[in-house]
C-alpha positions in Angstrom: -1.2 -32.3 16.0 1.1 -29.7 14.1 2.6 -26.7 14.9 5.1 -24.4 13.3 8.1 -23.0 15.4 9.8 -20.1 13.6 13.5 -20.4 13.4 13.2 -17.2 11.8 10.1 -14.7 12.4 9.6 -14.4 8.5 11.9 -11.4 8.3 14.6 -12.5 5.5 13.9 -10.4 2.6 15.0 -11.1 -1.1 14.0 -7.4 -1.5 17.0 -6.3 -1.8 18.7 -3.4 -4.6 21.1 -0.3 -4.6 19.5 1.3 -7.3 15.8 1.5 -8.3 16.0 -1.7 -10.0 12.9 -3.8 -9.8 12.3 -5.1 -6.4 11.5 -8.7 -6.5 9.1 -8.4 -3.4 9.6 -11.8 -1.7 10.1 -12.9 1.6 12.2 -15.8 3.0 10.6 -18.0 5.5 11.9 -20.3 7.6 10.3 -22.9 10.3 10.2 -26.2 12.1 7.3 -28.3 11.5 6.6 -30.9 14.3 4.0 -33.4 14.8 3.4 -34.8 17.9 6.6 -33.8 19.4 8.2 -36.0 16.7 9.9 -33.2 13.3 8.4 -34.3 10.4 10.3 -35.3 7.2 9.1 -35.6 3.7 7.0 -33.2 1.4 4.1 -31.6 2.5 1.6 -29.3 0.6 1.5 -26.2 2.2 -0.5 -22.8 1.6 0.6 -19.4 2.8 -1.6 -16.4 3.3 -1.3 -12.6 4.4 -4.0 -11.5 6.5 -4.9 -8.2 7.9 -6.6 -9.9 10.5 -5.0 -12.1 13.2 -7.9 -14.2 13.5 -11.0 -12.7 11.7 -12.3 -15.1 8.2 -11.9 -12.7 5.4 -10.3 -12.9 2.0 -6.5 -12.6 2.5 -4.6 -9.9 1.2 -2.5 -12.4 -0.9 -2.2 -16.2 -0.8 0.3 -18.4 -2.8 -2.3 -21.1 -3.5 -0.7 -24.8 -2.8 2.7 -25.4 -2.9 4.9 -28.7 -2.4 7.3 -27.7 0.5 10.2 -30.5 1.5 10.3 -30.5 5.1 13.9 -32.4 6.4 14.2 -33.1 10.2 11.1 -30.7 11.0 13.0 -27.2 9.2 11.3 -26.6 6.0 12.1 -23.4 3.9 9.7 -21.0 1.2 10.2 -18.1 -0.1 6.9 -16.4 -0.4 6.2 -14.7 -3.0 7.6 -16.8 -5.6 6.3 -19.6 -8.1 4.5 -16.1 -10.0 2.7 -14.9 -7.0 4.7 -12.2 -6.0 4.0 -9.7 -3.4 4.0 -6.7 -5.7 0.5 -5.7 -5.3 0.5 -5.8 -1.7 0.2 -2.1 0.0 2.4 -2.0 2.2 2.6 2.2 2.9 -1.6 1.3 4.3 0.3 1.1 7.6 -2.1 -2.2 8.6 -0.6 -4.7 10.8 -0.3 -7.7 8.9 -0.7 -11.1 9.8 0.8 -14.8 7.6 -1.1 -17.7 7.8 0.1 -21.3 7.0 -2.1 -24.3 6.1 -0.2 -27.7 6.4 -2.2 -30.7 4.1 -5.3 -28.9 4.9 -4.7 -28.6 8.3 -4.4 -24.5 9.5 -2.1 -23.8 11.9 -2.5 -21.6 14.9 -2.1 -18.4 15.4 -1.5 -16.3 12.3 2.4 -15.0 12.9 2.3 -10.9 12.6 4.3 -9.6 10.2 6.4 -7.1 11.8 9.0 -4.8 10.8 11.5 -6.3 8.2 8.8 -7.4 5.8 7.9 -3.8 5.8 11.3 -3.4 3.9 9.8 -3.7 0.8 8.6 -0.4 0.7 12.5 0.6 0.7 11.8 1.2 -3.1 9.1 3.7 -2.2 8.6 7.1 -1.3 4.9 8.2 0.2 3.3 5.5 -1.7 4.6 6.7 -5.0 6.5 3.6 -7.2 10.4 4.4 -8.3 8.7 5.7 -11.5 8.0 9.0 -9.9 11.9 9.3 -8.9 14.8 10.5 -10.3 17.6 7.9 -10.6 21.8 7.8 -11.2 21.5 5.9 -14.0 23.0 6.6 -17.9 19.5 6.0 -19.1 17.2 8.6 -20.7 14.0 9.5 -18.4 10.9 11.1 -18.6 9.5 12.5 -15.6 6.4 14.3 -15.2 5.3 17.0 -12.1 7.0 19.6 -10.3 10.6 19.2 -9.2 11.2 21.9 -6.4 15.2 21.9 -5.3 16.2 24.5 -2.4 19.8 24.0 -3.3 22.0 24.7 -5.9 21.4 22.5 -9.7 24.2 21.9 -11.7 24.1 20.3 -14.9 27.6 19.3 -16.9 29.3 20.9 -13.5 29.2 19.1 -10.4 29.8 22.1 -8.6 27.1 24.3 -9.3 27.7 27.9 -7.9 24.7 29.7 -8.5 21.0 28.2 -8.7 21.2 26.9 -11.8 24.6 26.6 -13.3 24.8 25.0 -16.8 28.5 24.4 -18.6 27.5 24.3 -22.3 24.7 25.6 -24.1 21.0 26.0 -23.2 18.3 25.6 -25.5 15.1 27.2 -24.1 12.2 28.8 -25.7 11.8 31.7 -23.2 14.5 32.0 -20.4 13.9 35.1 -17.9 17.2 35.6 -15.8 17.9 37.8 -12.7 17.9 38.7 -8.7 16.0 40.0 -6.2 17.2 43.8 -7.7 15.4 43.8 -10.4 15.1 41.8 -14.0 18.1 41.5 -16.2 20.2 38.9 -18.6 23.8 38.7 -18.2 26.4 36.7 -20.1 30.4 36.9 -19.9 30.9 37.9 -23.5 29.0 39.3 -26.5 25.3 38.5 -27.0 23.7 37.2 -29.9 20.1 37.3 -31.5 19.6 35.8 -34.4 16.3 33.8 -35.9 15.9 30.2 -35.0 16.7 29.4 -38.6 19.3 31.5 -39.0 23.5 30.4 -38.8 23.8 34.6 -38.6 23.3 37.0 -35.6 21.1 39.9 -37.0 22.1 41.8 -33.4 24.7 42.0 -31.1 25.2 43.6 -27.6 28.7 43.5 -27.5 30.5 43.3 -23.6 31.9 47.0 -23.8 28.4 48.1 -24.5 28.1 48.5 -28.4 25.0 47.4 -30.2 25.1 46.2 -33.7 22.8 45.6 -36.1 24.0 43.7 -39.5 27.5 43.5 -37.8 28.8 41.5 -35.5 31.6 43.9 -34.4 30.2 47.2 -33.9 32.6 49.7 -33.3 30.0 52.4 -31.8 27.5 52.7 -29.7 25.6 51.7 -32.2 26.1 50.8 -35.5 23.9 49.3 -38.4 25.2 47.8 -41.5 23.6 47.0 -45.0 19.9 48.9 -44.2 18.4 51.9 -43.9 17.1 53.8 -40.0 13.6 55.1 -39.8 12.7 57.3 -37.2 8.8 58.6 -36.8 9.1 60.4 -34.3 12.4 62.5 -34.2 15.9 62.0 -34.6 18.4 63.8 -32.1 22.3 63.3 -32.6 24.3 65.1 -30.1 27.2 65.4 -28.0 25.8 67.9 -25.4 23.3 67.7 -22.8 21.0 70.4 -22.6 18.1 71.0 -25.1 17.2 74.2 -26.9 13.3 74.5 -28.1 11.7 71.7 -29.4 11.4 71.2 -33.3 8.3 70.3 -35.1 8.0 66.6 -35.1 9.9 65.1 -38.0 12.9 67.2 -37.9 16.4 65.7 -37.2 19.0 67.9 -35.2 22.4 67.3 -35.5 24.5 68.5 -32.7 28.3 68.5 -32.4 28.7 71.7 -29.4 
């Protein structure tokens, strides 16, 4: 007659990382095989098999198929998992209580051990049953990530001291880019602005920080001030330096006021 005594209750993982690395997915077991109250010695051929059943005869949720085990003195070590039969497609976020079984020469052993806590740890390199695929990581490597990324805080990127909700330090290269508060739409820089086409080295208009707008220049020194072109007004032209309006003109006419 054989039993198993656990030295260890099949908690010693080899899943183990501080990054997302892969996760190996094994689990060290440890026991103490005796036969009639006698340890065993020698090499036995053992099978080990997860169960979500403590006693019912279904297809286990993994096995590792037959493996030579040396036993020495009745304490007899395997890392399950290994030999290619790793626990990787194992789900282990189902939240079933699992159960290992262990089959000694063809002989099963009694009860199935429940796998408790620890084992569970291999799900350390999950997050609600999404794979580290779906996260973002500190690495220097590229990644591609796909979905919606909602942030509450503050996102700095080149700056690790963002103060606003998105605080770049160099250049941003976005095809449409709407900036502005709770007040109302606007887009505010901390020196001149530019326009110019995408295939363009040139800016073809300028909004300058004092409040000039050029066209053709890049240093307006008026309100606003176009260079090598012509202005075409359809619908009026009024140049003045006073506020109040006499009779309106027939459309078309241009007044030039200097009261």
């Amino acid at each position: 007659m054989k039993k198993v005594i656990l030295l260890s209750v099949v908690i010693l993982l080899i899943c183990l990382g501080y990054s997302f690395a892969d996760v190996p997915c094994k689990i060290n077991y440890q026991g103490r095989l005796i036969k009639d109250n006698v340890p065993v010695d020698g090499t036995k051929t053992m099978v080990f098999s997860i169960y979500n059943d403590a006693v019912a005869v279904t297809p286990p949720l993994w096995t590792s198929g037959e493996v030579d085990v040396t036993v020495h003195n009745g304490l007899f070590r395997y890392v399950i998992g290994s030999g290619g039969t790793d626990l990787s497609g194992m789900d282990w976020t189902a939240g079933q209580e699992l159960y290992l079984e262990v089959v000694v020469d063809g002989e099963t052993l009694t009860p199935r051990e429940e796998l408790y806590a620890y084992p569970y740890a291999i799900n350390s390199h999950l997050l609600e049953g999404e794979t580290k695929e779906y996260f973002i990581n500190t690495s220097g490597d590229s990644q591609t990530k796909q979905g919606n990324l909602n942030i509450m805080g503050n996102v700095g990127i080149g700056t690790t001291n963002p103060g606003v909700k998105l605080d770049v330090a160099g250049k941003v290269n976005a095809g449409g880019m709407v900036l502005g508060d709770n007040s109302g739409k606007r887009i505010q820089t901390s020196s001149n602005m530019g326009f110019r086409a995408a295939t363009s080295g040139t800016d073809h208009l300028i909004i300058t920080t004092s409040g000039n707008v050029g066209i053709g220049t890049v240093s307006p020194g008026a309100k606003l001030e176009v260079q090598g072109g012509s202005i075409r007004a359809t619908g009026g032209l009024i140049i003045e330096t006073r506020t109040s309006d006499p009779a309106s003109p027939a459309t078309g006419q241009m007044w030039l006021r200097t009261d």
